[in-house]
C-alpha positions as CSV (number, residue, x, y, z in Angstrom):
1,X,-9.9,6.1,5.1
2,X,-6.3,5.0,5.3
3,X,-6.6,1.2,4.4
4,X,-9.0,2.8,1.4
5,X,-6.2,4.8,0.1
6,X,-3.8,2.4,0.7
7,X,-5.8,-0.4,-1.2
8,X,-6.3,2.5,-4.2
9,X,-2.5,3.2,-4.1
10,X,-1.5,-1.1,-4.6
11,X,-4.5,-1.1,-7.0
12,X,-3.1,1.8,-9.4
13,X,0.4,0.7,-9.0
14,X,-0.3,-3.0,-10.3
15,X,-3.0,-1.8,-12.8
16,X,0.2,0.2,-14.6
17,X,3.0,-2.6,-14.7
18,X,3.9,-5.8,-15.3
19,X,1.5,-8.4,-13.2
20,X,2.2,-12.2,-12.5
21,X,0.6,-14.5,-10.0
22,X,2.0,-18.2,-8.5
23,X,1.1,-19.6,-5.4
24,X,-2.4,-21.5,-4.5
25,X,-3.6,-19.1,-1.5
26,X,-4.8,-19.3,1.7
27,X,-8.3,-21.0,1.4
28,X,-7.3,-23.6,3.2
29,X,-7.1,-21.9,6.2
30,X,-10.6,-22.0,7.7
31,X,-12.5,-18.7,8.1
32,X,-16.1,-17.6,8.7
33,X,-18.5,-17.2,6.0
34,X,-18.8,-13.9,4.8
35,X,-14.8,-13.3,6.4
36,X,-12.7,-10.7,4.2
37,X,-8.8,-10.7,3.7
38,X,-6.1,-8.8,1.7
39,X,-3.0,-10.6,1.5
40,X,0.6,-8.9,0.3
41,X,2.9,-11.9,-1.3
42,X,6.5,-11.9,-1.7
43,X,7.2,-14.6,-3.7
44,X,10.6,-15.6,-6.0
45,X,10.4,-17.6,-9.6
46,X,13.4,-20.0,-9.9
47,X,12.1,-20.8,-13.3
48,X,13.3,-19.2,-16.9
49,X,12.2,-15.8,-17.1
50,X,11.3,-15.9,-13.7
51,X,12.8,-12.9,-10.3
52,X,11.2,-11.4,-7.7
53,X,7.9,-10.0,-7.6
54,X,4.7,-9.2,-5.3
55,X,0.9,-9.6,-5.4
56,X,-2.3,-8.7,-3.6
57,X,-4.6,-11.2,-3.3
58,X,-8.6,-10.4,-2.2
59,X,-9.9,-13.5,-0.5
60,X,-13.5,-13.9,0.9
61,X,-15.5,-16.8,2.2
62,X,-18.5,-17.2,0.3
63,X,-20.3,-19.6,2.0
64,X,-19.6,-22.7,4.8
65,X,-18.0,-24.3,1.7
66,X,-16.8,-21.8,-0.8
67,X,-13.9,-19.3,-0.7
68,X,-13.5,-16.6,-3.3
69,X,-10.0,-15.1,-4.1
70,X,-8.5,-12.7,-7.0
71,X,-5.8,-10.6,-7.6
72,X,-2.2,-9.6,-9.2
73,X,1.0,-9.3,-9.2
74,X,4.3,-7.4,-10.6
75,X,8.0,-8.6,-11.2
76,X,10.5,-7.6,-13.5
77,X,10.3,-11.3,-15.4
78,X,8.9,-12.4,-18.6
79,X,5.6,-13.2,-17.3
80,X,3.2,-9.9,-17.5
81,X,0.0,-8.9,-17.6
82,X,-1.5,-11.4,-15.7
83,X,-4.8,-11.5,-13.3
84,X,-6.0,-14.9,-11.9
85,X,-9.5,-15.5,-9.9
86,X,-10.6,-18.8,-8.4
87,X,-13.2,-20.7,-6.1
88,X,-11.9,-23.3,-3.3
89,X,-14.9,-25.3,-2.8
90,X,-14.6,-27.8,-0.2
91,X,-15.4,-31.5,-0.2
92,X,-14.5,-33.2,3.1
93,X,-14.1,-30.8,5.9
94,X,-11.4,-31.3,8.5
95,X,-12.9,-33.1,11.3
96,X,-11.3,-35.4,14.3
97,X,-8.7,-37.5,12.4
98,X,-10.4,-37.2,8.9
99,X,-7.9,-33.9,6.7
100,X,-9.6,-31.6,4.8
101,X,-10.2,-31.9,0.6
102,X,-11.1,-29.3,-1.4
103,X,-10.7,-28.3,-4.9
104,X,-9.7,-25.1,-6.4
105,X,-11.0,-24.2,-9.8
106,X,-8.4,-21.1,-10.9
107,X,-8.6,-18.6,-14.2
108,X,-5.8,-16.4,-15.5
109,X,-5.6,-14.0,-18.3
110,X,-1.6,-13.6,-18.9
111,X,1.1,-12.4,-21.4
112,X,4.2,-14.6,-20.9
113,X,7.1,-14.3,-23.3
114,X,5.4,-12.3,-25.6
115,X,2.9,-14.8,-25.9
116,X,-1.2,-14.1,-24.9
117,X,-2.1,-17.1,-22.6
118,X,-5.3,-18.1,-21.1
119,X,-5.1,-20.9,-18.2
120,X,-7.9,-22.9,-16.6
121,X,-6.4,-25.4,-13.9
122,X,-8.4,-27.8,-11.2
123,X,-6.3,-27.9,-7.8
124,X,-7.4,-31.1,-5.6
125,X,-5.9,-29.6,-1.9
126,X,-5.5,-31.7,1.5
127,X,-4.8,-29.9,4.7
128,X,-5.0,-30.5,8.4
129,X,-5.1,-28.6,11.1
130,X,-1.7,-29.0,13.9
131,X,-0.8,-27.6,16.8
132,X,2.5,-26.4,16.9
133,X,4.6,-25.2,19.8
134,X,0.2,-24.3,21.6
135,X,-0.5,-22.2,18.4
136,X,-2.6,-23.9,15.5
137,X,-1.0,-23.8,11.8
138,X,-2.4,-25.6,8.5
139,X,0.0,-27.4,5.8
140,X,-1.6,-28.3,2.9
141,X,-0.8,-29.9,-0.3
142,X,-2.3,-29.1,-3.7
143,X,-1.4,-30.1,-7.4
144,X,-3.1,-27.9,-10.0
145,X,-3.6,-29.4,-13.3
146,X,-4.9,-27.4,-16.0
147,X,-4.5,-26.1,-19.7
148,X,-2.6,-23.0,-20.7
149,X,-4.4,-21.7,-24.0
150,X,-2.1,-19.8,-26.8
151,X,-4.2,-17.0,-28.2
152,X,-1.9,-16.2,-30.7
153,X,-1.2,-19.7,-32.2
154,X,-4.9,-21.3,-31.0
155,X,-2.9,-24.1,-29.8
156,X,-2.6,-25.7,-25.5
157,X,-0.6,-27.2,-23.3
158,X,-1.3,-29.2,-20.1
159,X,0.4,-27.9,-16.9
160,X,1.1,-29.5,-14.1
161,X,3.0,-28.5,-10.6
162,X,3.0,-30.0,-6.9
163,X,2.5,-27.5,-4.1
164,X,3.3,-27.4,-0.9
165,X,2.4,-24.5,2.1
166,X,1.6,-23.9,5.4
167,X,-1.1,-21.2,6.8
168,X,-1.8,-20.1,10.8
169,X,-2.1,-17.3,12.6
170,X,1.0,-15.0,13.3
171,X,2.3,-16.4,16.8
172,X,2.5,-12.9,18.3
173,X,0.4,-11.7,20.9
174,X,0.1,-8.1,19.0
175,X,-0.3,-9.5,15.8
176,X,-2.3,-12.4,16.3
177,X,-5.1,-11.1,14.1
178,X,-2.7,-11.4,11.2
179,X,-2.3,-14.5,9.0
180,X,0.9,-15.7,7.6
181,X,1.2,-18.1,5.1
182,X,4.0,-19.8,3.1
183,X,4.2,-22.0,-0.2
184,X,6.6,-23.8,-2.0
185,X,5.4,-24.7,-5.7
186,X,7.6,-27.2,-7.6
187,X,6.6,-26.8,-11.9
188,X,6.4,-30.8,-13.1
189,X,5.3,-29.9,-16.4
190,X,5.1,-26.4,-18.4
191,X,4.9,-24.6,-14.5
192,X,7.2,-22.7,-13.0
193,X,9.0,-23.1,-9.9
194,X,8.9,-21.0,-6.9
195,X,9.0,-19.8,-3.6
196,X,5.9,-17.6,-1.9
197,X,5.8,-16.1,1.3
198,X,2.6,-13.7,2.4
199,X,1.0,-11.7,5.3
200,X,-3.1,-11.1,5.3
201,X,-5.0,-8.7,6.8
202,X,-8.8,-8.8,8.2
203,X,-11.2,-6.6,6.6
204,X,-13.9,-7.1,8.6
């Protein structure tokens, strides 16, 4: 009943203010099928127009290849009224020296400078699993390329950025069932730049 009402409370409050969303996820962390997280994100925008914000993101393993995530986001920038939802499908999987490749097919509905703005982007992702200090983490690297649709002036842009991040297990005894992950995007063309940091939380 608590985590109910606390999910209702986060849902209500984003639903009624200015939403955002940066930052690739944590699909490349590996997970069971059928596996169900939240995930709070405290991310900062170095860009124009850009501060610092939050979002809740709902991830879920689909199947042994497919992960499922959605969600949204406030900040007091120019970018508002924005929800994103993706698949992370997965093409290689991270076995003995081999990393893993996936690619992460991502949707947003957004208003960003006064400006109504659909964007479809593919994200080719590598990761590999290390061992660091006994306790396993997962860096990855992605570079979403998509198309960022005007709906005002039926015109698009191509967007590119370069992302870098890092997902494991909290190394706390207590908290072990928690997952940590951290993510520095870099905007290379019409993205923004920024820095994400974000804690998730078993459903199931």
């Amino acid at each position: 009943m608590k985590k109910i009402k606390l999910l209702s409370f986060a849902a209500a409050t984003l639903l009624s203010t200015n939403a955002w969303s940066l930052g690739t996820g944590i699909s490349s962390f590996p997970m069971m099928t059928g596996k169900k997280l939240i995930s709070s994100e405290v991310l900062g925008v170095t860009s124009t127009g850009g501060g610092i914000g939050a979002q809740v993101r709902y991830t879920q393993k689909l199947s042994k290849k497919a992960v499922f995530d959605a969600g949204l986001g406030i900040s007091g920038g120019e970018m508002s009224n924005r929800f994103f939802t993706g698949v992370d499908y997965e093409i290689f999987p991270d076995y003995y020296k081999q990393p893993k490749v996936s690619v992460k097919t991502t949707m947003e509905l957004a208003k960003e400078f006064e400006v109504s703005r659909t964007k479809l982007s593919l994200a080719p992702t590598v990761s590999k699993g290390f061992s660091f200090w006994g306790k396993e983490a997962y860096p990855y690297f992605s570079m979403p390329v998509g198309l960022s649709l005007d709906g005002d002036t039926k015109t698009y842009e191509s967007t590119i950025s370069a992302n870098l991040g890092i997902n494991g297990n909290v190394p706390l005894e207590q908290y072990k069932h928690l997952q940590a992950n951290a993510e520095i995007q870099v905007g290379l063309k019409d993205s923004f730049t920024s820095i994400l940091v974000g804690l998730s939380y078993p459903l199931q």
